[in-house]
C-alpha positions in Angstrom: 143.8 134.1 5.4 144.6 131.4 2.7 141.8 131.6 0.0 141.3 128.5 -2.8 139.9 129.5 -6.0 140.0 127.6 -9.7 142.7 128.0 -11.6 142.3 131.6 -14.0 145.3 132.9 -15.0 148.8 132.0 -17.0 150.8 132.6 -13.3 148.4 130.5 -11.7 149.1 127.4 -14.2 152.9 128.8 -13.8 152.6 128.3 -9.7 150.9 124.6 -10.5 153.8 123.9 -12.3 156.5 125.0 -10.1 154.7 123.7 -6.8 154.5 120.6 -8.3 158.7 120.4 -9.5 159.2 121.4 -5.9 158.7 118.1 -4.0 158.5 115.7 -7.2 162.2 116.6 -7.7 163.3 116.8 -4.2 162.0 113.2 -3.6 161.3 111.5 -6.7 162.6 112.7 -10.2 160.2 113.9 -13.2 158.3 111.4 -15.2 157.0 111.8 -18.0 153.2 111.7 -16.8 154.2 114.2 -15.0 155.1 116.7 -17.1 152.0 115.9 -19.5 149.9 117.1 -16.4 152.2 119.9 -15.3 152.8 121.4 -19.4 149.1 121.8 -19.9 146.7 121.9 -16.7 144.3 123.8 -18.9 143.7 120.8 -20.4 142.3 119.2 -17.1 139.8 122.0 -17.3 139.1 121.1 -20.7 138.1 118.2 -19.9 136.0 118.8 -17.1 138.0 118.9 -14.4 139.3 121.5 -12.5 142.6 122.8 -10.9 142.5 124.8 -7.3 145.0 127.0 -6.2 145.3 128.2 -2.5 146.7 132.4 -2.4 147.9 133.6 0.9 147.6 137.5 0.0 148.9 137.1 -3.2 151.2 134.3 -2.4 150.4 130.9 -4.1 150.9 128.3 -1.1 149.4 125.4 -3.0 147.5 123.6 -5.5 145.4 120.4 -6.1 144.0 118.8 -9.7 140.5 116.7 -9.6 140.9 115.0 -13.3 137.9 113.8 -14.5 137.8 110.4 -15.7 134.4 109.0 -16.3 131.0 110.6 -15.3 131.1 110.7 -11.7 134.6 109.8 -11.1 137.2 112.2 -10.7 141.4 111.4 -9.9 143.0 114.0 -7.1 146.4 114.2 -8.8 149.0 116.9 -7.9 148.6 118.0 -4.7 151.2 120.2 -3.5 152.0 123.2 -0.8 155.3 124.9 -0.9 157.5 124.4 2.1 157.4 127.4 3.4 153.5 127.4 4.2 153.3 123.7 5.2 152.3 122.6 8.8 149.6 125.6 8.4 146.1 123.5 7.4 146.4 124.3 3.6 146.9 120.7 2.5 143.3 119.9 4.4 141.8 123.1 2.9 142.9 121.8 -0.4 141.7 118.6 -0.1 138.4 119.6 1.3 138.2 122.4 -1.4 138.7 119.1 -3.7 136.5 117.1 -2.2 133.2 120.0 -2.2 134.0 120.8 -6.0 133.7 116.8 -6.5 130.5 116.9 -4.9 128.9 119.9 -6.7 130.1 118.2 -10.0 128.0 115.4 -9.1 131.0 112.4 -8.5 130.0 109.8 -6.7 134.2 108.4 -6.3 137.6 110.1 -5.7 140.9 108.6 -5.8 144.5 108.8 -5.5 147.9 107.4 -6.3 150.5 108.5 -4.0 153.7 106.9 -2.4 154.5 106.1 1.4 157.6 108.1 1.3 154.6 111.3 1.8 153.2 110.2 5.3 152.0 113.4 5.9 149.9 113.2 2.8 148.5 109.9 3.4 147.7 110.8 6.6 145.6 113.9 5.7 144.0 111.6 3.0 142.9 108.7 5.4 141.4 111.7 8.2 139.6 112.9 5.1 137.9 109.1 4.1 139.8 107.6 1.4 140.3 104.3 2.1 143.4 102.2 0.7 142.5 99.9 -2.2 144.2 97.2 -4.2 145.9 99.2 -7.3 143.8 96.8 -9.6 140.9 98.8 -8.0 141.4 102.0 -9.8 142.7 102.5 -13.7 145.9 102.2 -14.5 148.4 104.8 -12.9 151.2 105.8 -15.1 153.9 106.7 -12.0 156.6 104.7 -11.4 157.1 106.2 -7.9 152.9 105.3 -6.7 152.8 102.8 -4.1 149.8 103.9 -2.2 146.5 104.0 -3.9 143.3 104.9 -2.0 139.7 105.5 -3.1 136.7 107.7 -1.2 133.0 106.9 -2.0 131.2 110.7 -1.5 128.0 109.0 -1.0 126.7 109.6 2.5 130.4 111.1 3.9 131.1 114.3 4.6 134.6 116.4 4.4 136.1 116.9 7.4 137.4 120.1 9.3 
C-alpha cells in the first residue's frame, strides 16, 4: 500500500533529490533551476509550500513539490516516481495528494511546466483538469527543456480517481 505524507526527514529531502536526478538526467540534463529546487526543498516548505513523498513499506516510490507563488496560487514542480514502481497509480496518487493539499491551503490555481517528451505525465495531468495554456499565461519558467505548460482552476473541480 503506497502511503503520501509531507516531507519530514533529511532521507526524505535525500529521496526528492535522487528521484528527481533520475529522469531529469536520463532525458534532459541538470539545469541550474533545477538544482536550486533539488539542494534545498526545505525551503519550498519555508515558504509555504509543501513537498509529498509517496513510501511503499519504507520504500520511497515518488515525490511531488506544490511551490507557492502568490496567495492562492501554487506551481506543481518536480514530480517524479522511480522506475521501478511506475505503471502502478502512484503518479495519480501524487498528483491527487497535490491537488487536496492545494485545496486545504486555500489555492484557487495550479500549474505546471513540463515537456512533451513526458506523455505519460501530460497525460495524467490533462485526466486530472489542467488545461494547456499559452506560456505567457503563467510566470516565467526558468527550464530550458519546458515546452508544455498547463494551468487547473480548483474552483468547482474535483480530483479524480
Amino acid at each position: 500500500m503506497t502511503l503520501i505524507k509531507p516531507m519530514s526527514t533529511a532521507a526524505d529531502a535525500r529521496a526528492f533529490k535522487t528521484l528527481n536526478l533520475e529522469w531529469i538526467d536520463a532525458l534532459f540534463g541538470v539545469e541550474p533551476a533545477d538544482l536550486a529546487t533539488l539542494d534545498h526543498p526545505e525551503k519550498i516548505v519555508a515558504a509555504g509550500g509543501q513537498v509529498l513523498v509517496a513510501r511503499d513499506g519504507e520504500d520511497i516510490v515518488g515525490c511531488v513539490a506544490l511551490v507557492a507563488e502568490e496567495p492562492g496560487v501554487f506551481e506543481i514542480s518536480k514530480m517524479a516516481v522511480t522506475p521501478r514502481a511506475r505503471g502502478r497509480g502512484i503518479g495519480r496518487l501524487l498528483l491527487n495528494a497535490a491537488v487536496g493539499y492545494a485545496r486545504l491551503h486555500g489555492a484557487t490555481t495550479l500549474f505546471l511546466a513540463s515537456n512533451a517528451r513526458l506523455t505519460d505525465a501530460v497525460h495524467l495531468y490533462e485526466s486530472v483538469g489542467f488545461v494547456h495554456v499559452p506560456p505567457a499565461e503563467l510566470r516565467p519558467i526558468p527550464y530550458d527543456r519546458a515546452d508544455v505548460f498547463m494551468k487547473f482552476e480548483l474552483q468547482d473541480r474535483v480530483p479524480t480517481a
